[in-house]
ZAPA-421982 format. One line per 2 residues: number of its first residue (from 1); their letters; for each residue x, y, z of N, C-alpha, C. Coordinates in steps of 0.001 Angstrom, whole numbers, plus 500000, padded with zeros to 6 digits. Layout:
# residues N
NUM> a> X,Y,Z,X,Y,Z,X,Y,Z; ...
# end
This chain:
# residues 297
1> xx> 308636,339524,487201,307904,340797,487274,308888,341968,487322; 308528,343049,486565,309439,344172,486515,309038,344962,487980
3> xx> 309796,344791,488697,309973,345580,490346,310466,347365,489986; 309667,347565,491550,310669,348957,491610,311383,348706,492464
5> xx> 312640,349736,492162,313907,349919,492601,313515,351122,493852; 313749,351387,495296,313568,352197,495865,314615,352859,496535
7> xx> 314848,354071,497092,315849,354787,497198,315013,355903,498499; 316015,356129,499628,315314,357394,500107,316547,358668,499750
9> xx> 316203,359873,499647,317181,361084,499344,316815,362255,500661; 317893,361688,501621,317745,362555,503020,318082,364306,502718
11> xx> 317542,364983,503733,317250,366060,503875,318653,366517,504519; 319646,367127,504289,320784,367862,504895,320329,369066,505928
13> xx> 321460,369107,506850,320939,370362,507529,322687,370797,507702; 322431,372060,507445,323966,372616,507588,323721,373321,509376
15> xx> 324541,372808,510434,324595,373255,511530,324849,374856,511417; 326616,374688,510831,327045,375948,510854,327592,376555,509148
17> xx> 327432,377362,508811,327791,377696,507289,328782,379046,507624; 329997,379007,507062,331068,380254,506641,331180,380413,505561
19> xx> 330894,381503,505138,331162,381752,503640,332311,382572,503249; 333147,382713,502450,334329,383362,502388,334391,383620,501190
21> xx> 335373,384109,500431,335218,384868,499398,335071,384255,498086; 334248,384982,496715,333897,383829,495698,334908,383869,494937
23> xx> 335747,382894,494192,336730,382562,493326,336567,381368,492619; 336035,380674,492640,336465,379652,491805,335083,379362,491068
25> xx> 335031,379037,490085,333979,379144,488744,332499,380190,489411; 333222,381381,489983,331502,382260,490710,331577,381726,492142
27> xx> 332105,380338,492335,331314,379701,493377,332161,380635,494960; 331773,380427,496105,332342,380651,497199,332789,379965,498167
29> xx> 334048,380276,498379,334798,379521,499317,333346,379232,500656; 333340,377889,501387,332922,377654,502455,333010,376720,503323
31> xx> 332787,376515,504491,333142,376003,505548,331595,375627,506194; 331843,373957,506112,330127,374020,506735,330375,372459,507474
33> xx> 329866,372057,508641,329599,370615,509879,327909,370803,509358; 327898,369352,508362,326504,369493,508167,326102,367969,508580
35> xx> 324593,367527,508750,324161,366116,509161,323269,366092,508002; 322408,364702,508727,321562,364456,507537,320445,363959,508605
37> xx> 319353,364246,508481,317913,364272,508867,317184,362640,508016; 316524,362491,509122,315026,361236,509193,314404,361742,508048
39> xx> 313943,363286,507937,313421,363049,506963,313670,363572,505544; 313159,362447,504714,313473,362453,502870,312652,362158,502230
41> xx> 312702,362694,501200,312464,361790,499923,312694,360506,499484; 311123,360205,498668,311594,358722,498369,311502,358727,496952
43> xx> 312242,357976,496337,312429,357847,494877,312197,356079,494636; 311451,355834,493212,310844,354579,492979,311525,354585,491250
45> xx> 312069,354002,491177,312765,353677,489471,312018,352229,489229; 311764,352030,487997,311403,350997,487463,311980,350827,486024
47> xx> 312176,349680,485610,312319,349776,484016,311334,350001,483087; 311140,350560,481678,310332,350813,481091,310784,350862,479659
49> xx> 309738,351440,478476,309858,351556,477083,310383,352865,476912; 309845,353779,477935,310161,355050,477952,310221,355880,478966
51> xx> 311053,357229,479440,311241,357614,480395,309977,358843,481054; 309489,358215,481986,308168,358546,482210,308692,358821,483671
53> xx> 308217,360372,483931,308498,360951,485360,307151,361635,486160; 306824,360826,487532,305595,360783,488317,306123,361628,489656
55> xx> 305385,362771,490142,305414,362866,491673,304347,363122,492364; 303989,362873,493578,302805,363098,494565,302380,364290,494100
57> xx> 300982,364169,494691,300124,365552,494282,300331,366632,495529; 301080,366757,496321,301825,367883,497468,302115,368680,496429
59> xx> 301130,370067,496392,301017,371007,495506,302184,371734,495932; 302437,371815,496880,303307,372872,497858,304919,372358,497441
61> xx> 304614,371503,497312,306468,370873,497157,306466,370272,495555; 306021,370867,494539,305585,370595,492954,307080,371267,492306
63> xx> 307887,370290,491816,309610,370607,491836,309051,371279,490099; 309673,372110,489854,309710,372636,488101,310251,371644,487319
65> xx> 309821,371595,486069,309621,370744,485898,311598,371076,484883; 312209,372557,484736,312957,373151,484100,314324,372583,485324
67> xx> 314294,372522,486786,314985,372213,487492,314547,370821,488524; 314492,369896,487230,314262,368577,487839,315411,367667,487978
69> xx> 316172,367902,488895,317553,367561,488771,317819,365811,489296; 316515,365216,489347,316430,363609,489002,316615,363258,487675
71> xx> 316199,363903,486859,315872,363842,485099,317509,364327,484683; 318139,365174,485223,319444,365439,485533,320445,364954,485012
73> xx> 320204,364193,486922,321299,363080,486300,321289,361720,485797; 319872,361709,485336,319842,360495,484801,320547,360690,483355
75> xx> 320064,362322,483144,320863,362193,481641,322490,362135,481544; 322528,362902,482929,324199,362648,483069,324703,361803,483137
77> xx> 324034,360854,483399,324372,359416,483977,324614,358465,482730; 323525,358782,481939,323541,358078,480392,324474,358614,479841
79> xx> 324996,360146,479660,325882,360507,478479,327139,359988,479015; 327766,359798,480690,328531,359233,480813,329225,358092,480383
81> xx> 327850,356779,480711,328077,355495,480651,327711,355236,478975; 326564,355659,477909,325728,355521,477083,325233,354355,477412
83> xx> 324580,354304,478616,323554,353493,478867,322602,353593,478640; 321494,352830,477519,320272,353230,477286,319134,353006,477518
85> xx> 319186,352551,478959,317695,351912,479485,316757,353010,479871; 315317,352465,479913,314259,353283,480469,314076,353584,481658
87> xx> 313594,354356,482202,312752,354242,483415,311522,354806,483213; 310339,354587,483975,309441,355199,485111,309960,354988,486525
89> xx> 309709,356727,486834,310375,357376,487940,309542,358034,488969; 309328,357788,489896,308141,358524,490808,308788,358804,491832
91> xx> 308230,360418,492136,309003,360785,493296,307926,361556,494237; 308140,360562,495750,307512,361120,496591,308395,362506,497416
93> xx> 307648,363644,497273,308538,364488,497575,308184,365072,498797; 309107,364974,500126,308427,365298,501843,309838,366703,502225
95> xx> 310569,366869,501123,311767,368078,501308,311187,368996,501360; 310728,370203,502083,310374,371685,500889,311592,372056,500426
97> xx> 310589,372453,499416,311814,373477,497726,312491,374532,498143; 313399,374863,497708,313975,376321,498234,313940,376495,499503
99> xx> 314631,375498,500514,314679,375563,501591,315712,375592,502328; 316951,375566,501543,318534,375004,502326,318669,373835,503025
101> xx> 317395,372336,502586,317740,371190,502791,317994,370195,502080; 318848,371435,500717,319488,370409,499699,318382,368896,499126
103> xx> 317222,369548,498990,316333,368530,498373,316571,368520,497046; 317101,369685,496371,317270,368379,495384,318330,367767,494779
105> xx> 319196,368620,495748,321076,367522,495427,320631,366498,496041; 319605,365962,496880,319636,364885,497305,318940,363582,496899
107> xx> 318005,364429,495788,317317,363435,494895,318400,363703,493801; 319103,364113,493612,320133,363663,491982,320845,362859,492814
109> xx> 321573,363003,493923,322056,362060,494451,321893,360902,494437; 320476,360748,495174,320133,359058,495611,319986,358756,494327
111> xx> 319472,359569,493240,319475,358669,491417,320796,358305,491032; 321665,358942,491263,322765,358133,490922,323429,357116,491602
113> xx> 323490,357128,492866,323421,356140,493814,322666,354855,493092; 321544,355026,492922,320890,353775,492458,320938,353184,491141
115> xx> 321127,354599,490059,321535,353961,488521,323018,353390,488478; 323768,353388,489838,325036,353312,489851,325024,351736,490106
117> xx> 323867,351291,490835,323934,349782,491050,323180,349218,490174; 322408,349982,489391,321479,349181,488145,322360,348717,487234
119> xx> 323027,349442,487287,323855,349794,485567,325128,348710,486415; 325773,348431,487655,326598,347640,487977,326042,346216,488135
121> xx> 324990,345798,488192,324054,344826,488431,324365,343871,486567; 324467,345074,486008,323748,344734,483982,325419,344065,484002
123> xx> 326316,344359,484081,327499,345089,483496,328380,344228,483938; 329285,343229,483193,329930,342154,483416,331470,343196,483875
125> xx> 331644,344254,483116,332701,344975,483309,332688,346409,483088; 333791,346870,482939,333393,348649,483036,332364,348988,483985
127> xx> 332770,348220,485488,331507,348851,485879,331917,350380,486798; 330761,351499,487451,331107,352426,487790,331502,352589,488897
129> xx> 332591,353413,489788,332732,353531,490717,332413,354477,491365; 332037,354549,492862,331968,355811,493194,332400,357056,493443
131> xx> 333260,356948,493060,334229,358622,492940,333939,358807,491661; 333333,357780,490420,332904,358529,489602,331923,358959,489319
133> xx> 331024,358413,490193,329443,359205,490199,329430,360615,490838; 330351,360704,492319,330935,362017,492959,331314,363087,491796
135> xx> 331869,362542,490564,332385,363500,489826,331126,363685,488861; 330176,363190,488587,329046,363353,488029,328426,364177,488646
137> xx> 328472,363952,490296,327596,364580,491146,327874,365960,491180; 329148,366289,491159,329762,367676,491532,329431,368332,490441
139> xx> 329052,368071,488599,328728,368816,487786,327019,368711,487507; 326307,368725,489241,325276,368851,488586,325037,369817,489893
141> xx> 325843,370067,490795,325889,371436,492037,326722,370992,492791; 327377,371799,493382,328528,371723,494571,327678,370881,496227
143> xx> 326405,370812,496195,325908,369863,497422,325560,368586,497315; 325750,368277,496031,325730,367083,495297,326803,365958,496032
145> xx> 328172,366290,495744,328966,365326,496614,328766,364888,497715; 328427,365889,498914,327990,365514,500498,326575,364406,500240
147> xx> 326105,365083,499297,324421,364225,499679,325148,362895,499185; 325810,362551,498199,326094,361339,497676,326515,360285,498930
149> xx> 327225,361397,500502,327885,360641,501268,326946,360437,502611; 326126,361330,502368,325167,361955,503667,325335,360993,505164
151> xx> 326066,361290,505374,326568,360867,507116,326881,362619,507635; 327751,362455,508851,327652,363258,509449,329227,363929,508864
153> xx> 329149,364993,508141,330181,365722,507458,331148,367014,507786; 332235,367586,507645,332492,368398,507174,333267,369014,506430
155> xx> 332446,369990,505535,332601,370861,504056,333595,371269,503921; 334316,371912,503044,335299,372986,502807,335620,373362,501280
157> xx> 335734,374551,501192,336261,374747,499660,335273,374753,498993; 335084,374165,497622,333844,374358,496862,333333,373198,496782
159> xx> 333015,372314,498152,332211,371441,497430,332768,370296,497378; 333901,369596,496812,334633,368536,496673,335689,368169,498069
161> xx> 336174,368969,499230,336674,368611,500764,336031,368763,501417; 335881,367142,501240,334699,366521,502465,335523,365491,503320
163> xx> 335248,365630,504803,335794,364276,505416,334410,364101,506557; 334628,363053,507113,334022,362250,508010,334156,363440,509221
165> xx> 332753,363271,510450,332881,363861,511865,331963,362955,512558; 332073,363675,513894,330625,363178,514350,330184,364006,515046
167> xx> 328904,364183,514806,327973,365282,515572,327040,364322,516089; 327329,364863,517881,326511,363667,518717,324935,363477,518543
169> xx> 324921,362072,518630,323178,361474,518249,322377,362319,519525; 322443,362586,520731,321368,362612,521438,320742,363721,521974
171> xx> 320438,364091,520126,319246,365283,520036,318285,365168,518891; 317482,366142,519337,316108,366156,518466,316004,367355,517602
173> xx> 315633,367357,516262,315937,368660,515615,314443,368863,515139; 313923,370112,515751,313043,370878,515096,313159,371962,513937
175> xx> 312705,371183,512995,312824,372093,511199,311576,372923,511494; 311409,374373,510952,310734,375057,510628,310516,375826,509154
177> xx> 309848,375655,508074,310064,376455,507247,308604,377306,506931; 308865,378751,506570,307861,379403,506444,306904,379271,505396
179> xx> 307327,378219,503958,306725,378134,502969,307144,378909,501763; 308377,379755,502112,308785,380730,501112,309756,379764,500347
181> xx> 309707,379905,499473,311147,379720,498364,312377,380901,498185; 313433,380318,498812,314443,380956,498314,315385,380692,497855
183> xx> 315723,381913,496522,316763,381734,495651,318448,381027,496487; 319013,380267,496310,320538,380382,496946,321112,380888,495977
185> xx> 320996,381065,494686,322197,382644,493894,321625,383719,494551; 320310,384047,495128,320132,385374,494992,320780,385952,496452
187> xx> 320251,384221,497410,321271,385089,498756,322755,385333,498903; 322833,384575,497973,324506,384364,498033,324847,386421,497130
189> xx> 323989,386029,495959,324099,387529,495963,324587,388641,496704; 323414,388572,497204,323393,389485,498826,324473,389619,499732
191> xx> 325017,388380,499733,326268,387979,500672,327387,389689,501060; 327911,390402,500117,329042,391266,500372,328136,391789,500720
193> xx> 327273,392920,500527,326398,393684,500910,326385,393810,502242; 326031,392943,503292,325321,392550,504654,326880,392120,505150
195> xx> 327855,391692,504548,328854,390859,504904,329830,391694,505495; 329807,393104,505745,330712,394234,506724,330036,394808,507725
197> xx> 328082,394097,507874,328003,394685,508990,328181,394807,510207; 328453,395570,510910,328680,395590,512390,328149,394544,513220
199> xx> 326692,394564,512939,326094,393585,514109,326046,392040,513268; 326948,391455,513538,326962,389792,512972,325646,389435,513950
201> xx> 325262,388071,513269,324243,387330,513745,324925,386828,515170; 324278,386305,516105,324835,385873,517063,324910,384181,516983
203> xx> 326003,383729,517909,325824,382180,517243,325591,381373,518924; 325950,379999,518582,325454,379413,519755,326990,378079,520020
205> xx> 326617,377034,520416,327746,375796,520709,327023,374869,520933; 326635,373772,519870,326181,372746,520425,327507,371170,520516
207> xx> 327852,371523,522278,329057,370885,522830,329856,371481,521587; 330982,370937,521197,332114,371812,520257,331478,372189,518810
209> xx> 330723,372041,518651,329981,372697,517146,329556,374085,517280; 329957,374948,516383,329763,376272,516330,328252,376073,515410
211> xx> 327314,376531,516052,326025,377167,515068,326131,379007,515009; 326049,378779,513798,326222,380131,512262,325826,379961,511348
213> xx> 325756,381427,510594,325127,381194,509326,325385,382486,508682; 326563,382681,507929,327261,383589,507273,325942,384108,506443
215> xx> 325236,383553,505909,324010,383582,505412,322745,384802,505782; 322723,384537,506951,321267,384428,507727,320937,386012,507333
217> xx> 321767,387647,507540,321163,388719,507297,320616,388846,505769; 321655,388349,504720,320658,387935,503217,319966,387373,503041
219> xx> 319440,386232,503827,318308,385465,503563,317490,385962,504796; 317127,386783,505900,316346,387728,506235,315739,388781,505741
221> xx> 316591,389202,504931,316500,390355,504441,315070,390044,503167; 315371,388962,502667,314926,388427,501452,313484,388092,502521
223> xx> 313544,387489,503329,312264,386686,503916,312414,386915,505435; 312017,388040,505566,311408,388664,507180,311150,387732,508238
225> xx> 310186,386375,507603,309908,385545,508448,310549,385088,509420; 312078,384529,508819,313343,383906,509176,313259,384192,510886
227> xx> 313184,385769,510568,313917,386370,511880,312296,386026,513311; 311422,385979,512728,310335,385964,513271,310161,384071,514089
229> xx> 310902,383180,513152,311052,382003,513786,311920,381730,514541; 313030,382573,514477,313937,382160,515197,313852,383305,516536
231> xx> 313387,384474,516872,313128,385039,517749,311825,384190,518644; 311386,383654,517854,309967,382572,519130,311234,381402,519359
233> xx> 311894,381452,518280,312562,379701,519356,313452,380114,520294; 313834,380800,520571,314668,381487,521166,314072,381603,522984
235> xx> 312781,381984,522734,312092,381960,523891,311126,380339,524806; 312000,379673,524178,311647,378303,524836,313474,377817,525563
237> xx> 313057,377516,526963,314234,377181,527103,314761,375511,526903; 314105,374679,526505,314525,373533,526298,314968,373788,524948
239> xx> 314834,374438,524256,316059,374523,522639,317318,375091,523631; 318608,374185,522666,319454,374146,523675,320958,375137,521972
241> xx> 319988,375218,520863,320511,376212,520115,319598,376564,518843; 319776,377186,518152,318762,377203,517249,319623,378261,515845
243> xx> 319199,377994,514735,319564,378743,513470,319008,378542,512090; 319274,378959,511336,319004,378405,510286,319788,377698,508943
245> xx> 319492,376924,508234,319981,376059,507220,320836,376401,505824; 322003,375876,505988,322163,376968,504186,321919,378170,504209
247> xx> 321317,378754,502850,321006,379371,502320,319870,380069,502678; 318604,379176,503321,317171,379484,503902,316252,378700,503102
249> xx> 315376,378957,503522,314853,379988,504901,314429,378804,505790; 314680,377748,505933,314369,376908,506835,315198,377038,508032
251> xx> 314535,377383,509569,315253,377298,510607,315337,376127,511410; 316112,375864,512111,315800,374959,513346,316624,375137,514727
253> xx> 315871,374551,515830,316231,374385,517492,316407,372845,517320; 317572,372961,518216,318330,371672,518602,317466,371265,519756
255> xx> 317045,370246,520339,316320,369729,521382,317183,368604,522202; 316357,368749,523361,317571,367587,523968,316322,365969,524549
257> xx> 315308,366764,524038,314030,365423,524776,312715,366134,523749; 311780,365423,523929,310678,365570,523544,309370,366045,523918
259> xx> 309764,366926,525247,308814,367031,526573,307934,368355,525883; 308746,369214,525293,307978,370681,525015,307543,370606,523475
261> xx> 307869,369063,523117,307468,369032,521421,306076,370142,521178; 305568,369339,521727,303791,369286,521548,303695,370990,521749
263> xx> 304313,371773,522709,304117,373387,522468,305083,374144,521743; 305796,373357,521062,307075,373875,520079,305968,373800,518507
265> xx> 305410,372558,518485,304427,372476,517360,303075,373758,517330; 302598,373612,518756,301367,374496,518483,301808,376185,518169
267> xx> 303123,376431,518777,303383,377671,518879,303188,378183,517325; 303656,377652,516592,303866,378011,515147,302805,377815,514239
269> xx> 301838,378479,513360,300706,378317,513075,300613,377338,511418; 300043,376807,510592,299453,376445,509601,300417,376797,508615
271> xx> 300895,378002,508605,301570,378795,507522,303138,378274,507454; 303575,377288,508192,304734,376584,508343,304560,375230,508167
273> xx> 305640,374388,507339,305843,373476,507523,306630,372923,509071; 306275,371853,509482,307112,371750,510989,307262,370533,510577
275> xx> 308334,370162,510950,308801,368596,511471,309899,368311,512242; 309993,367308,513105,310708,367153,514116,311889,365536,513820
277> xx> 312556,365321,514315,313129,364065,514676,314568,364321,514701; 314793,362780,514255,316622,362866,514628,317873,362677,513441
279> xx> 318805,362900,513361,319460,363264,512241,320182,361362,512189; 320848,360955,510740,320894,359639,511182,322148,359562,509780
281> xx> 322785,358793,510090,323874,358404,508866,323570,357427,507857; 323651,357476,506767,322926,356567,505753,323470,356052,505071
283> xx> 323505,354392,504261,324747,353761,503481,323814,354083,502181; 324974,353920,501432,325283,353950,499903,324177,352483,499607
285> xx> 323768,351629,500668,323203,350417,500197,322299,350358,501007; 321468,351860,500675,320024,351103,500581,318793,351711,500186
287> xx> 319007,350767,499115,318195,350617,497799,317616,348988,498553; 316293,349145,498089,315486,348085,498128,314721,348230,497090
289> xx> 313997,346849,496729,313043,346529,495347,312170,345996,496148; 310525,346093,495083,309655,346203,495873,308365,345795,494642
291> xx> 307429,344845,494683,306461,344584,493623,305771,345752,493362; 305394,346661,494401,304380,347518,494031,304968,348620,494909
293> xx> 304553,350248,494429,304847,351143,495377,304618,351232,496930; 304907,351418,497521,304789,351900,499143,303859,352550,499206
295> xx> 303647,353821,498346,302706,355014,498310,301790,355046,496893; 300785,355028,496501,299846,355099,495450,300073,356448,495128
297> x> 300204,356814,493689,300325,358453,493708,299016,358214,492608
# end
């Protein structure tokens, strides 16, 4: 029986983001201690006659169909290797879009991750390694490499200096996003503008981790909300720091227990996505196959 191939593509959260000056192809120097979050995306590959691409009916998280960067790198993946197999591809999508949780470096990611063991599975020789999918990864966005590694990281430069950290397990991270989409060229845009003002954002310490967000007055500026979530988290004292992600507009409070969940949830109304849990390190191996989907779309 032709099985699917399954894959999850975790949600990044950048603790702290520095941005420094842009030089190298547009892009900008940066400095970021980022993790990786419980929750993701799941991706379902199968073989087929032809390449046929499915996602859940979550109107709200409906990826364009012009920046479908699963379809991506699959092509990247083929012009690399000229591998010419099919798929049907279904993607359950639980990231929001335009959020600074790298949803969808993290679905090109986990696709290459997994065409990386399909195509090594077929392949008596020439098979691929992973620093060369990393280099696939890096020409399809600079957050591409981390997601490929998604453990507990930190950034530097454009994208390609990455090493190993650890950012301690025993907390709970409350995501907030307002539902807005935002551009990351357009905040990054913004960046010099806001980037001499007097009043910097204020930051926090979770134990030696600096939370920042070189970011945060351009992507306020852009989406008012920002400042409106993070001024209510602010007023709970069991968040023990709180900021926001990337680029935006997704914020979050660091938690240390689960006691004030339940009024951390109600506080925030309908017009937000909320989700809670714990950030977790993830191998390169695991991919599981499966007779039938998990989820009916």
């Amino acid at each position: 029986m032709n099985n699917y191939y399954n894959i999850s593509a975790p949600a990044k959260l950048n603790l702290n983001l520095l941005v420094g000056d842009k030089k190298v192809n547009g892009l900008h120097y940066i400095e970021s201690d980022m993790c990786f979050l419980e929750l993701n995306d799941k991706i379902h590959f199968r073989y087929s006659d032809k390449d046929v691409f499915f996602q859940n009916d979550d109107k709200s998280f409906m990826i364009n169909p012009k920046k479908n960067l699963i379809i991506s790198a699959l092509k990247k993946f083929r012009s690399f290797t000229d591998w010419d197999r099919k798929f049907e591809i279904y993607l359950e999508k639980k990231i929001p879009i335009g959020a600074g949780l790298g949803g969808g470096s993290a679905d090109a990611a986990a696709t290459l991750i997994l065409l990386r063991n399909l195509y090594n599975k077929e392949k008596s020789h020439n098979k691929i390694s992973f620093s060369q999918i990393f280099e696939i990864g890096y020409e399809l966005g600079s957050d591409v490499p981390a997601c490929l590694i998604s453990k507990d990281l930190r950034l530097k430069g454009y994208g390609k200096e990455i090493k190993r950290i650890k950012i301690p397990n025993n907390y709970f991270f409350l995501i907030i996003n307002p539902n807005i989409e935002l551009s990351t060229k357009t905040v990054f845009g913004l960046y010099s503008k806001f980037n001499n003002l007097k009043n910097k954002p204020k930051f926090f310490f979770l134990e030696n981790i600096k939370i920042y967000n070189s970011l945060l007055s351009s992507a306020t500026n852009l989406v008012p909300q920002i400042s409106e979530i993070l001024n209510n988290l602010q007023k709970f004292p069991s968040i023990v720091a709180y900021g926001m992600t990337g680029s935006g507009s997704t914020c979050f409070g660091i938690i240390k227990d689960l006691k004030e969940i339940s009024d951390l949830r109600n506080y925030f109304n309908e017009r937000f996505f909320i989700w809670y849990g714990k950030k977790t390190n993830y191998s390169v191996n695991r991919i599981h196959s499966s007779k039938m989907l998990e989820n009916k779309f």
